[in-house]
N, C-alpha and C positions, 0 to 999 in steps of 0.2 A: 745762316744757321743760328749765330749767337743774338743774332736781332729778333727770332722765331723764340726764340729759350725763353728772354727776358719777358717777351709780348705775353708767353706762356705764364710763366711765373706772375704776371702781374695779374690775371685773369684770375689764375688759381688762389692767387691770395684774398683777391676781392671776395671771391665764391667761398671759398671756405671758410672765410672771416664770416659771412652771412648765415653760413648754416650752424657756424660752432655757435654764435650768439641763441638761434633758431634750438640745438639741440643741447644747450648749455653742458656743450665740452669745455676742457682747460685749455685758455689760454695762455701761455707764460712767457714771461720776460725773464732776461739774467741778465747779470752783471759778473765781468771775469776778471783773473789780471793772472800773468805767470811768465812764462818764459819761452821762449822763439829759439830753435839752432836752426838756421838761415844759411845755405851755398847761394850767398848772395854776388857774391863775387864775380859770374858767369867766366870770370875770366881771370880768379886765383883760385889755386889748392887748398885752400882751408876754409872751415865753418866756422863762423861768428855768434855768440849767444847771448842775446839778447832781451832784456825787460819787456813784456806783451801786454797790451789791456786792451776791451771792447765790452761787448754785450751781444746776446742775441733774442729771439723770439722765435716761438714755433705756435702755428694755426692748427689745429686737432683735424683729422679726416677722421680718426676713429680713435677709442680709447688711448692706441698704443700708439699710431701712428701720425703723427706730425711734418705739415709742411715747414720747413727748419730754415732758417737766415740767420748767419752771424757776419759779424766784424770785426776785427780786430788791427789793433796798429803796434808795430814795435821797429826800432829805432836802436843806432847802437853809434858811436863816435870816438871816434878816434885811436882805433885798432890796429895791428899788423898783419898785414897779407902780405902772399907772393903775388903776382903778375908775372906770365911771361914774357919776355921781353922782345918778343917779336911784335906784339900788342905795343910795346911803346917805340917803335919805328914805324910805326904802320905798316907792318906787313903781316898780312891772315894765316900765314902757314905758324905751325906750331914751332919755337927750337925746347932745347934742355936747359938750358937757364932760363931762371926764376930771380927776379927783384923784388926785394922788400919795400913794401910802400904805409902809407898811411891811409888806412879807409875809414867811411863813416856810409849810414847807409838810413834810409827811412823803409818799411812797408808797410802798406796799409794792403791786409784781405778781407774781399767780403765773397762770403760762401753764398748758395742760394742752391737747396736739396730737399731732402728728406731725412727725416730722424725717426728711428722704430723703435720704441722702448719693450726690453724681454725681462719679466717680474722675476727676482731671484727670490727675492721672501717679501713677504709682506711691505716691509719700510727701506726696500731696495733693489731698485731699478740697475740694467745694462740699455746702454745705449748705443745703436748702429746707424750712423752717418752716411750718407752721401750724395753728391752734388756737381753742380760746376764753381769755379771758383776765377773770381777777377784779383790781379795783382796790380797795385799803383808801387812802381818803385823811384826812387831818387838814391841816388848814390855818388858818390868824389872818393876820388882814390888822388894821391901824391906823394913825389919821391921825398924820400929824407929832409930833401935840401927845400921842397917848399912847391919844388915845379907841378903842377896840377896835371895827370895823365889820362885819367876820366872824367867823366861829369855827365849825370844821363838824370834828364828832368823829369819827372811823371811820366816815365815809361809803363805804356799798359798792355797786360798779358793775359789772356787765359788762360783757364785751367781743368783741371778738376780736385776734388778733393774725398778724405775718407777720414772717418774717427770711431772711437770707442769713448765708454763716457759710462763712470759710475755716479748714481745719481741716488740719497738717500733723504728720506722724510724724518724729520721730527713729530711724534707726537700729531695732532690733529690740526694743526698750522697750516699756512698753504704755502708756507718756505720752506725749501729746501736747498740742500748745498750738492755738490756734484766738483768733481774732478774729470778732466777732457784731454782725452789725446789725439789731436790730427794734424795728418799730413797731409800736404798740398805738392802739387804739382803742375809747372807751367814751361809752354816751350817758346821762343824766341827765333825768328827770323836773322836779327840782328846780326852780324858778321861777329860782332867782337863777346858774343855768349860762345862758351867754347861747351858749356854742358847746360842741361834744364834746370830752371827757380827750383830746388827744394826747401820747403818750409815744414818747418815739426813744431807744432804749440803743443806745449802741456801747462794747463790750467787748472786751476781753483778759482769755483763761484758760484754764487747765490741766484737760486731761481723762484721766483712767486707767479702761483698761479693763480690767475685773476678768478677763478669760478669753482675753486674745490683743486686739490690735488690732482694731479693724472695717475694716481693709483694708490 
């Protein structure tokens, strides 16, 4: 099914890239950067928050309506978590003690949806998101004393994802600035994920449209 999506995705890109050029819609780029709260842990109680930057682009079907791809990477080192400590004897059943360890953690998401812009006024767009979404994660977790208790290399997840996104024009420019809020969600087979990826970006960034404003 996810090899049908992407198959999907690449056709519709190619396509509507040819007719937005054809019916000279907007196409736009951004550039973002903000902040991530990540339950990256799969396997401690606390959320970590973290620095976030990427970029996206959206291909025009219609005025309001855009095929929408982002990315984003956000990274965070050398934190305190609990772990269960069934997890550091290798045994899958949950107990009531929790161990404080050191975490560090990488992720990289790329989203791949749709984006529908709703006109508030004139030089100010609401944005509605959504999609599937792919997770690359890396993460180490270790006890106090140095001993390493995780370590999981480009682990890759699926997802889905959802956002809101205020998006305002300047003047007759083809820049504008925009603020993003989404959420991501991804589930895990893995034995030692005790709950699902939750990722939350909120961002600030710059979008240019190559061919006129999209409103």
């Amino acid at each position: 099914m996810k090899f049908f999506v992407i198959a999907l995705s690449i056709f519709l890109v190619v396509n509507f890239l040819t007719l937005s050029q054809e019916r000279n819609k907007s196409f736009f780029v951004s550039g973002l950067v903000g902040a991530a709260q990540v339950n990256n842990s799969r396997i401690n109680t606390r959320e970590s928050v973290a620095i976030t930057f990427g970029g996206s682009f959206g291909i025009p079907v219609t005025n309001k309506l855009f095929i929408y791809a982002r990315s984003s990477y956000s990274s965070k080192s050398n934190f305190q978590s609990y772990y269960n400590s069934s997890y550091l004897t290798s045994q899958i059943n949950f107990s009531d003690e929790f161990v404080k360890v050191n975490s560090s953690f990488s992720l990289l998401l790329l989203n791949s949806g749709l984006l529908y812009n709703i006109s508030l006024y004139k030089d100010l767009l609401l944005g509605i998101s959504a999609g599937v979404s792919f997770a690359v994660i890396n993460q180490e977790a270790n006890l106090i004393g140095g001993h390493i208790v995780s370590s999981i290399d480009n682990e890759n997840i699926w997802g889905y994802f959802g956002g809101l996104s205020l998006e305002k024009s300047w003047g007759e420019e083809n820049i504008t600035t925009f603020a993003e809020l989404q959420y991501n969600y991804a589930n895990s087979d893995a034995y030692y994920i005790a709950s699902a990826l939750n990722a939350v970006n909120f961002t600030f960034g710059i979008r240019y449209y190559l061919s006129g404003r999209g409103f």
